[in-house]
Structure formats: structure tokens, C-alpha cells
C-alpha positions in Angstrom: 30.6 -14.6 -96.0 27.2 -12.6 -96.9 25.3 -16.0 -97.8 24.9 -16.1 -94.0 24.2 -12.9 -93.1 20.1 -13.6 -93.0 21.0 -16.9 -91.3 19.6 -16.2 -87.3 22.2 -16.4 -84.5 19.4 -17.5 -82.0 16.1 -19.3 -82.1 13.8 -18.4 -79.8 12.6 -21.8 -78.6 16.4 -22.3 -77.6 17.7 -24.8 -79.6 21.5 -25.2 -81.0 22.8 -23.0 -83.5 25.4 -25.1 -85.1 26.5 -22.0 -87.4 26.7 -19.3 -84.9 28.0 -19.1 -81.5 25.9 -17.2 -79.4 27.9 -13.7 -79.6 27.3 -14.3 -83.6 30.8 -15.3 -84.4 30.8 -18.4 -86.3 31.8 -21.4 -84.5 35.3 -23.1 -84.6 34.3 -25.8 -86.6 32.7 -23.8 -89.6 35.5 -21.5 -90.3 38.0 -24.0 -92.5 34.5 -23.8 -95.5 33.9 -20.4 -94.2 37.0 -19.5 -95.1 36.9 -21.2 -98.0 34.3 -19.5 -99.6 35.6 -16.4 -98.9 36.5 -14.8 -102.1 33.1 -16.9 -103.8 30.1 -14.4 -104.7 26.5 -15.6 -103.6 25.8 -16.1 -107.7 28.6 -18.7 -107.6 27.4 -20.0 -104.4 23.6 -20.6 -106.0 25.4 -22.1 -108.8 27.0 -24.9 -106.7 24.1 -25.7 -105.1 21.7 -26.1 -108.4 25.0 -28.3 -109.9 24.9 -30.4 -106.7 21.0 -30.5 -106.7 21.0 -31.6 -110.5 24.0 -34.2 -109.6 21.7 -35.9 -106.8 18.8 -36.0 -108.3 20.6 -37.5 -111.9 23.1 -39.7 -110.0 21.8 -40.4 -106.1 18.3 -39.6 -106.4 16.1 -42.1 -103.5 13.2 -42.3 -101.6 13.6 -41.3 -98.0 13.5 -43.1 -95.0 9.7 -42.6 -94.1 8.9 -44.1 -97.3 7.2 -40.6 -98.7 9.1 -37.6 -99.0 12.4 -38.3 -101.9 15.4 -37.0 -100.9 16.8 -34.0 -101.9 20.2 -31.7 -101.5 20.9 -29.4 -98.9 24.2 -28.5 -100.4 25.7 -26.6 -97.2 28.0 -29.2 -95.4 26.9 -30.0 -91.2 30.5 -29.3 -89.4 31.5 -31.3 -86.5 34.0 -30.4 -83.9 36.9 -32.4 -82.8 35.9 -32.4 -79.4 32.3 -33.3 -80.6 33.9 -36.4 -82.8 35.9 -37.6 -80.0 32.9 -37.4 -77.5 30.4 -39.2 -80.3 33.3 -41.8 -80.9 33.9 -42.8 -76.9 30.5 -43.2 -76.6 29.7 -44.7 -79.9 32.1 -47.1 -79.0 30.7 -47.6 -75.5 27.5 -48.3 -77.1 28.0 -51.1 -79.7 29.9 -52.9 -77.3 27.2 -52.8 -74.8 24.6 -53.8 -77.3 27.1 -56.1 -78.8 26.8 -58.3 -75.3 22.8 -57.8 -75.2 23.0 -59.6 -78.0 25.5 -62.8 -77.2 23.6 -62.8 -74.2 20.0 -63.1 -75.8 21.0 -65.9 -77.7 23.4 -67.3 -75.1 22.7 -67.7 -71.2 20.0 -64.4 -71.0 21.1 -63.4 -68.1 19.5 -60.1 -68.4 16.1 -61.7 -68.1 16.9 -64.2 -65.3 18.4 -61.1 -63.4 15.6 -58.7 -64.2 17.3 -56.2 -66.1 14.4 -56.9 -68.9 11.2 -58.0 -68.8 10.8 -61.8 -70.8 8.0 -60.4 -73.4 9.9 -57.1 -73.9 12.6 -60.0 -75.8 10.2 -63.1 -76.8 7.6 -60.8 -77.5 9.0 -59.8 -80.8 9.7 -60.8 -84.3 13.4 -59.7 -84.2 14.3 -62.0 -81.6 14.8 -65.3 -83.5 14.6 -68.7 -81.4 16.1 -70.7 -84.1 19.3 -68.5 -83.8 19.5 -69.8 -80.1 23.2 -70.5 -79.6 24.7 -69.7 -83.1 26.9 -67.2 -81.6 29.8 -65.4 -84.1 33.1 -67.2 -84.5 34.9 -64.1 -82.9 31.7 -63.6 -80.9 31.3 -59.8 -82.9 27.6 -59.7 -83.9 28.1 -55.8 -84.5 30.4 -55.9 -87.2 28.6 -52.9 -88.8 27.1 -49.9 -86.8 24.9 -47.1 -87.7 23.8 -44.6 -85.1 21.3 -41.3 -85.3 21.9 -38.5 -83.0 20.6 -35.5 -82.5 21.5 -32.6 -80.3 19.7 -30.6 -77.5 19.5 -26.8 -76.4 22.3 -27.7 -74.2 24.7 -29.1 -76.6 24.7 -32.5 -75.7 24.0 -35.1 -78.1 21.7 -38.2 -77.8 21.3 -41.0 -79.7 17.5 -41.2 -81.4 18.0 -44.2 -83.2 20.0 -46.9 -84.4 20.8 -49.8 -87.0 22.3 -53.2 -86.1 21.8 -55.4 -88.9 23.6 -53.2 -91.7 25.4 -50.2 -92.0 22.8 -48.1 -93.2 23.6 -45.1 -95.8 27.5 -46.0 -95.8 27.5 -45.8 -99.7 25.5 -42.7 -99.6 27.8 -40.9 -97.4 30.5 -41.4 -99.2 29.6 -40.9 -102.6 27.7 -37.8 -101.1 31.1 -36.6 -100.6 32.4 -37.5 -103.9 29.4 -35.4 -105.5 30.3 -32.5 -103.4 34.2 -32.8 -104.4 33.8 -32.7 -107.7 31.0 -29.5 -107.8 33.2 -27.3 -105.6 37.1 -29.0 -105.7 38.2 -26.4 -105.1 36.5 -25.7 -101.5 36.7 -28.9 -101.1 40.5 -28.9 -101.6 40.9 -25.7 -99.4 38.8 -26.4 -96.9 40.7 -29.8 -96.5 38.7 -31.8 -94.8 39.8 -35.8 -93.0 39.2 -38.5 -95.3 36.4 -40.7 -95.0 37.1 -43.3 -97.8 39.6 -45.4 -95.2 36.2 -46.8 -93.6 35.6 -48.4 -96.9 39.0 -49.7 -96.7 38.4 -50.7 -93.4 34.9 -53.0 -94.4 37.0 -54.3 -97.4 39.6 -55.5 -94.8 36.9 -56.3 -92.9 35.2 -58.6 -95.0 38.5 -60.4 -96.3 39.3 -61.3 -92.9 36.1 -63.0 -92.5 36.8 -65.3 -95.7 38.3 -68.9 -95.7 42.2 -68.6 -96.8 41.5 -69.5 -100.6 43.0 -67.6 -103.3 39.5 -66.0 -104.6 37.1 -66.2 -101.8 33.5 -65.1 -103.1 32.1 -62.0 -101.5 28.5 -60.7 -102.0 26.3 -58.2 -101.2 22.7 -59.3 -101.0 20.2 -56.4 -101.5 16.1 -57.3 -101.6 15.9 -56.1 -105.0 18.6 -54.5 -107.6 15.6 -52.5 -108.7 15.2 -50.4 -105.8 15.4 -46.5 -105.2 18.5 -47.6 -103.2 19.8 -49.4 -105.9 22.3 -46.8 -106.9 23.5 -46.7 -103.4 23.5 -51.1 -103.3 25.7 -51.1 -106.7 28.3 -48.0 -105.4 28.8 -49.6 -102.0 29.5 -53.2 -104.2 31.5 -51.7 -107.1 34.1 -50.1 -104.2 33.8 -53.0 -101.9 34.9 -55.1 -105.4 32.2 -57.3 -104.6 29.2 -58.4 -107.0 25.4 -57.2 -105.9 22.9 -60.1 -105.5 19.2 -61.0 -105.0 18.0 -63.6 -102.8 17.0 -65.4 -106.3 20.8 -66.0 -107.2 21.7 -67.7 -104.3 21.0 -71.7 -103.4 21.7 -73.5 -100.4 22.9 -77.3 -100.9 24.2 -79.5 -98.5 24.6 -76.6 -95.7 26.7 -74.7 -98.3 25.6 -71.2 -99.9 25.8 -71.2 -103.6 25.7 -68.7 -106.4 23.9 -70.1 -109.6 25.8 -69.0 -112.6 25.9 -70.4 -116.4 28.9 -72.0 -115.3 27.2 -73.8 -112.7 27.0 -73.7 -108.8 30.0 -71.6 -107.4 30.3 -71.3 -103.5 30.0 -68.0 -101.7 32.2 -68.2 -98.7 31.0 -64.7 -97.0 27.7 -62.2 -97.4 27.1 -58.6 -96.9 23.8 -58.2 -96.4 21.1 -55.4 -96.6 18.0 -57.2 -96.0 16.4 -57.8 -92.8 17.0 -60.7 -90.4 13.8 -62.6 -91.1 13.6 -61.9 -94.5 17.0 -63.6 -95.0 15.8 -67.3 -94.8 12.0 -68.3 -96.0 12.5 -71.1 -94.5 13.2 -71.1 -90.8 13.2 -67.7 -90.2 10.0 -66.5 -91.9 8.0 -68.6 -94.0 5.2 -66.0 -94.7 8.3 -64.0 -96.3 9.0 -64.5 -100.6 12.4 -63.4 -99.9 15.5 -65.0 -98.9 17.2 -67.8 -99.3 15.9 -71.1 -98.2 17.9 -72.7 -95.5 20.4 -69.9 -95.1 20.3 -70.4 -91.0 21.2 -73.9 -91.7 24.1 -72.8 -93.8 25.1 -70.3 -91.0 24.8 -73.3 -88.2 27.4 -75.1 -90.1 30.0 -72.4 -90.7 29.8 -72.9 -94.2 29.2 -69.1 -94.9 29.4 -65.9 -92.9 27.1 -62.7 -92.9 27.6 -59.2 -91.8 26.5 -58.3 -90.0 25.2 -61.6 -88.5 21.5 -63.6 -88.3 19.5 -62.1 -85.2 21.4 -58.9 -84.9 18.3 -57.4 -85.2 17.0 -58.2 -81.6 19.4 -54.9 -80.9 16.6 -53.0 -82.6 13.9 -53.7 -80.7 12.6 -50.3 -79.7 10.9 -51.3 -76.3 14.8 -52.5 -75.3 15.5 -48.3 -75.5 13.6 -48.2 -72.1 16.3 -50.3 -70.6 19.1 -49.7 -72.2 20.9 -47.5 -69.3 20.6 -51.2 -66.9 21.6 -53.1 -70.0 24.7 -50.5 -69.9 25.2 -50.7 -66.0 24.7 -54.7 -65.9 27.3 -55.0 -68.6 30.1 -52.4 -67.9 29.0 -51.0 -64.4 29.0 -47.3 -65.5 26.8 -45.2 -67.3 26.2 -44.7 -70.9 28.4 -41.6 -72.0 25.7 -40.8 -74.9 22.6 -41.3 -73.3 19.2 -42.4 -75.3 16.5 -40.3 -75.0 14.3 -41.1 -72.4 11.6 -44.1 -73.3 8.8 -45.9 -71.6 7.5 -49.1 -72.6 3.6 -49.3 -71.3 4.0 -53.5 -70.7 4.7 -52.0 -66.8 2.0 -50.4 -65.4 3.9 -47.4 -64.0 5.1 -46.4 -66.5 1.7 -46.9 -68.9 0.1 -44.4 -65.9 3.3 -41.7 -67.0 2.9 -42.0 -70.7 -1.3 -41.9 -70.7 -0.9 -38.7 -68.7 1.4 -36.8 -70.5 0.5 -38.1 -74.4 0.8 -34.3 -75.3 4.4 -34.4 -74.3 5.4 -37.8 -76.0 5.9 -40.1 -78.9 4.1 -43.3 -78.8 5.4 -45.9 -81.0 3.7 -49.3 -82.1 6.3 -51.8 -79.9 6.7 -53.9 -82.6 8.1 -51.7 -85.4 8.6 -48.3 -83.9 6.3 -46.6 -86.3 4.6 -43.8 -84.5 0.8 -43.2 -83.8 -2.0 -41.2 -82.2 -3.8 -43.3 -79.4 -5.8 -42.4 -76.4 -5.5 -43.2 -73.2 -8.0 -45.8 -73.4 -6.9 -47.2 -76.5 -3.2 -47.0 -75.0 -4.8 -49.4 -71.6 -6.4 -52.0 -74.1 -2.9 -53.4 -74.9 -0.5 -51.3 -73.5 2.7 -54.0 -74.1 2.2 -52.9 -77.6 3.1 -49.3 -77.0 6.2 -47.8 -76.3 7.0 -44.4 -75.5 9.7 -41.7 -76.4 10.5 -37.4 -75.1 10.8 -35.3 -77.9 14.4 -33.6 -78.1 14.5 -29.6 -79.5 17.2 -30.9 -82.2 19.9 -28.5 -83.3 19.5 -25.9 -86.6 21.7 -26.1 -88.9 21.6 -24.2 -92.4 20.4 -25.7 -95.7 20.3 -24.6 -98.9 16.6 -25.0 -100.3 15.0 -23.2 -103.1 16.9 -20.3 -103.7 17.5 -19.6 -99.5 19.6 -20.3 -96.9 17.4 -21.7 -94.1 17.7 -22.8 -90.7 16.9 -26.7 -90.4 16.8 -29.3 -87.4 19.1 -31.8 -88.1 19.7 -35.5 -87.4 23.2 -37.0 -87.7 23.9 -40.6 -88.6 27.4 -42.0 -88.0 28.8 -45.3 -88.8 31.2 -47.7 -86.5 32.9 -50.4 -88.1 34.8 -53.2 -86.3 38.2 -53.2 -87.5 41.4 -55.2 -86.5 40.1 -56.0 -82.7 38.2 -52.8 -82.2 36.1 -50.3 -83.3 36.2 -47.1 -85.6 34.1 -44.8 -86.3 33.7 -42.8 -89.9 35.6 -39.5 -89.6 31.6 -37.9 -91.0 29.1 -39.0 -91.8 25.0 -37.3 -93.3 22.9 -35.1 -91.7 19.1 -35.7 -92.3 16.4 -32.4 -92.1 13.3 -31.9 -93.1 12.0 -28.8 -94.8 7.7 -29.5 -95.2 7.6 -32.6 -97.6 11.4 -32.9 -98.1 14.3 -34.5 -96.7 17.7 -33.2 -97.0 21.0 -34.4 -96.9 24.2 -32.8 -95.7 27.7 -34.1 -95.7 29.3 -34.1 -92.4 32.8 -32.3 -92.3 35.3 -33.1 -89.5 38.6 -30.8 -89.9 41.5 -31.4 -87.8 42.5 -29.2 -85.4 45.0 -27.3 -86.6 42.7 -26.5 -89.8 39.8 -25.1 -87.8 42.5 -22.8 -85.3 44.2 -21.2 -88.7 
């Protein structure tokens, strides 16, 4: 395919080529597209990738994570392995079910801090652990119904995890109607290429969520968003319209009598169970976080009672927590007695004086992070020993290039792979793809993740 032939087959600093393998064939994975493409000129090619790029920004156009750069197309797909989805999937799995007890435990017996697994202020010491959540523990004791995961992968091929959501599943909509964009530019790839499904995870939160309701004939469903207005707001109203559930603010809802109702012309109507995508504190202004305009006033009563569920649950958060990364392997070994199969990258949180020696010695090597929202900064050493609790700090991992389509050129791109576990009929599943996130000077760029079966990638 000569749309590749400028792409490199090695990087000098020794990172991943997820294209080529090192003796410049391409890689297992690719060929199903590769083949696909085969008889497509490079003219056609550009053409699919300005229709895709004029699709996004029309239809799925959004502001990035960081706040500042917008999101635009890479067009070129990121191509997992089977072996690579089966490894991500164990370990995936390994994961939320390891953070799945941190969390019954924190608001439970917390063991982990009576047996010194984690330090006290590394837990109390932040705003996503929430006291007045102390023993409202899930009716099926699941407080990751929802799990979204970022990986990245090293020179060596392994993958890590680099960062994670517990309190919503992050993206979902976009992932999938990422891949409905990319269907209808190129069916025809698409249809060749063939390949696994990834619209059976919506199914799966459907399910999901119907299981959650009281046995009534029409139990009320809602997703509640901090704003319909938002850049996300196409993504909030996709996820709703295939979930067949109705987007709301925190402004329609009204607590009375430890019951959760919507207000509607017709008067009050009662929601029996709520998707959310807003945070954990911002969900009740009145127990929770009073400095906080959002919410919905005496929502953690409502939850206390039983009256109305959430997914995923209040104070799922405290999983977030990024000075809990440093001890995540004991949280792991205390829990299951093995090892994690997808490690985290290696963290430090400066509260313990070792480690704030390692991290003010090697700042040049490091990301330090604020402790209490993971936002990354430059401090000195000095600085860093004022208040060093407030500091945590993370390696750096060489991530993986995979090519992008960006102005007119294929381009190599480090890329950051977020995947999405749902818990489904006693157990976890996770997304047969998912999006991978690069950044190219100001821009971000998306890529949908394409898993083929076996038997597709060996013809």
C-alpha cells in the first residue's frame, strides 16, 4: 500500500512501531485494512480522510481532554492483536476487581490502612474520598459498574496502564459513534476489512442498567450530564438516544422524601435509576459539596435509602486518587496475593520521606503531579520539601508510534489507548476496541481501535 511507504519502520529513540515489524513487514494485525485498501489509490485515500475530518468536525467536533487543544481526526484506524486484546482484557479485569475491593474496603472496615498497605492521609487527605458515603456499600456490592482504562505501550511491547476513570465510562459514546463515522466514509473497507463488533457493549450497559431498575413496567432511566450545552454534548445525547434513555441536568431532578424525582409539566415522576457523568462531589450540593452549584440536593440521602441507583455509584471516585497509583501493586497483593498482570507505571508519592529524597533528585526524569488533582507542574526541590504530601510523582513511558493522517501526511504519532470494561451478567467485559489519543503540536487526534479475529488477520 504506497500511502505507507514514507512511514519509518524504526525510530531511533526505540519506541514501538505498531505498523511495522522490525524486518519492515507489516504486522499481523494491520493486514485485514492493509488489505483492504489495496486496490484504493492515495487520491482516494486523501479523500476519505478530508470526508472523515469534515464528518468530525460537523458531527463529533469537542474540546479535548486537557481543556485546550479540540480534537481532531486522525483517520488511520490503531490495530490491536488478539493476543494484545486477550492480555489487556485478563489484566483489565484483574484491575477493576482489585480496585473494585479498595473501594468496599475504604468505605467498609479499611483494612488497608489498619494493615499499612496505605498511608491514612494518602485516603482522608483528599476530596474524592467522601465520609458521608461511610458504609453505603452497593446492593450487589459492584462499585465499578463502568470502567475506563488508558494504556500506553513501551519499547518493549508491554503495555501499562497511565491512567484511569472510575466514576463513568469516559468516551464510550465517542468510540462508538467514532466507528459509525468511519463506516459510513469507507463501507466498503470497513465491510472488507471486517472488523468484531463493538455496539454489543452498548447492549451490554442497556442490560446493564435494566437490571439495576425495580420490576415495574416503565422504570425511569436517566443520564445526568453537568450541562446539555457542553462540547460533549453531542457525545451525552448519542450515548442517551442508544441507551433509550432521556439526557438530564442536575436542575430537572428533585429529591422529596428520600425519593429522586424528575420535574415535568405533568408533575413529579420518579426516576428509579441514574447514569451519571458528573463527578462524585458535584452530584449532591448538599452533603457532598456545598461550595458546588451543581447537583442535586440530598441525592446521598436518596442513595442511603435505596430509593434510586447510580452508575457508576457515589464515592467511586476515591479509586482515582492519583497518590493511590504509588500503592497500587500492595493494594493488588493484599487483595488477590499475586501481582498485577498490567502494571502501572511506576509512581512516588513525596508524603514519605524516601521517596520525596528519589523524586527531588531525579525531577529531570519525572512527572510531578499536584496530589490532589493530578495536574502536572514544574517545582523545585525546595518548593517540592515545603509540602511534599501534596506532590506525587510518575516515570515517563517512550509510548508506541502509530500512523495518523494529518494535514495532507501520513505521520508517525505516540499513542494512548483507552478501553472500556463493563460489568455484565456476574462479570466483566471488555469493548472489543476502543480510541486511541495522539498529539501532533496543538492537536489531539483520535483513532478507532480495530480488533480482527484471528482467522481475518492470518488470510
Amino acid at each position: 500500500m504506497t500511502i505507507f511507504n514514507d512511514f519509518p519502520v524504526c525510530f531511533p529513540d526505540g519506541r514501538f512501531n505498531e505498523l511495522y515489524e522490525p524486518d519492515g513487514a507489516f504486522r499481523q494485525e494491520c493486514m485485514p485494512f492493509v488489505k483492504a485498501c489495496e486496490n484504493e489509490s492515495a487520491e482516494t485515500i486523501a479523500f476519505y480522510a478530508q470526508q472523515t475530518n469534515r464528518l468530525f468536525s460537523s458531527e463529533l467536533s469537542m474540546v479535548a481532554s486537557d481543556g485546550q487543544s479540540r480534537l481532531t481526526h486522525a483517520f488511520l484506524p490503531f490495530f490491536l492483536s488478539v493476543g494484545d486484546f486477550e492480555l489487556l482484557e485478563k489484566g483489565l479485569i484483574q484491575r477493576a476487581q482489585v480496585l473494585n475491593a479498595a473501594l468496599l474496603d475504604f468505605y467498609g472496615e479499611r483494612n488497608l490502612i489498619k494493615k499499612g498497605v496505605i498511608p491514612a492521609q494518602v485516603l482522608f487527605g483528599h476530596r474524592n474520598y467522601l465520609p458521608a458515603l461511610n458504609g453505603v456499600i452497593p446492593d450487589n456490592k459492584i462499585f465499578l459498574k463502568e470502567y475506563t482504562v488508558d494504556v500506553e505501550r513501551a519499547p518493549d511491547g508491554s503495555f501499562w496502564v497511565v491512567g484511569e476513570k472510575t466514576q463513568m465510562p469516559l468516551n464510550i459514546g465517542l468510540t462508538v459513534e467514532n466507528r459509525l463515522l468511519l463506516s459510513r466514509v469507507m463501507p466498503q473497507i470497513y465491510a472488507k476489512s471486517a472488523p468484531k463488533r463493538i455496539l454489543p457493549a452498548m447492549q451490554s450497559i442497556a442490560r446493564q442498567l435494566k437490571n439495576l431498575a425495580p420490576d415495574t413496567a416503565h422504570p425511569r432511566i436517566v443520564l445526568l450530564v453537568p450541562s446539555t450545552q457542553k462540547s460533549v454534548g453531542f457525545e451525552n445525547a448519542f450515548l442517551a438516544r442508544n441507551l433509550g434513555i432521556s439526557v438530564l441536568e442536575p436542575a430537572d431532578l428533585s429529591v422529596r422524601g428520600d425519593t429522586v424525582y424528575l420535574k415535568n409539566m405533568d408533575g413529579l415522576k420518579k426516576v428509579d435509576v441514574i447514569l451519571r457523568y458528573i463527578d462524585d462531589r458535584l452530584c449532591d450540593s448538599l452533603e457532598l459539596d456545598g461550595s458546588s452549584g451543581a447537583g442535586v440536593a440530598g441525592l446521598t440521602q436518596a442513595v442511603r435509602a435505596g430509593n434510586v441507583k447510580i452508575v457508576n455509584p457515589l464515592g467511586s471516585g476515591a479509586a482515582e486518587i492519583p497518590a493511590l497509583k504509588a500503592f497500587i501493586h500492595g493494594i493488588a497483593r493484599y487483595f488477590t496475593g499475586e501481582n498485577l498482570i498490567l502494571p502501572s507505571i511506576a509512581a512516588w508519592w513525596c508524603g514519605q520521606e524516601k521517596e520525596a529524597d528519589y523524586v527531588a533528585a531525579h525531577l529531570n526524569e519525572l512527572r510531578v503531579c499536584r496530589a490532589l488533582d493530578g495536574r502536572e507542574v514544574q517545582i523545585t526541590p525546595e518548593k517540592l520539601r515545603e509540602f511534599p504530601e501534596r506532590y506525587v510523582a510518575f516515570e515517563t513511558v517512550r509510548a508506541s508510534c502509530t500512523p495518523v493522517f494529518y494535514k495532507d501526511k501520513i505521520l508517525p504519532a505516540q499513542a494512548r489507548l483507552r478501553l472500556h470494561l463493563i460489568y455484565d451478567n456476574g462479570g466483566y467485559k471488555m469493548m472489543a476496541g476502543g480510541t486511541a489519543f495522539s498529539k501532533i503540536r496543538k492537536d489531539t487526534l483520535i483513532q478507532d481501535c480495530l480488533l480482527y479475529t484471528s482467522d481475518a488477520a492470518d488470510e
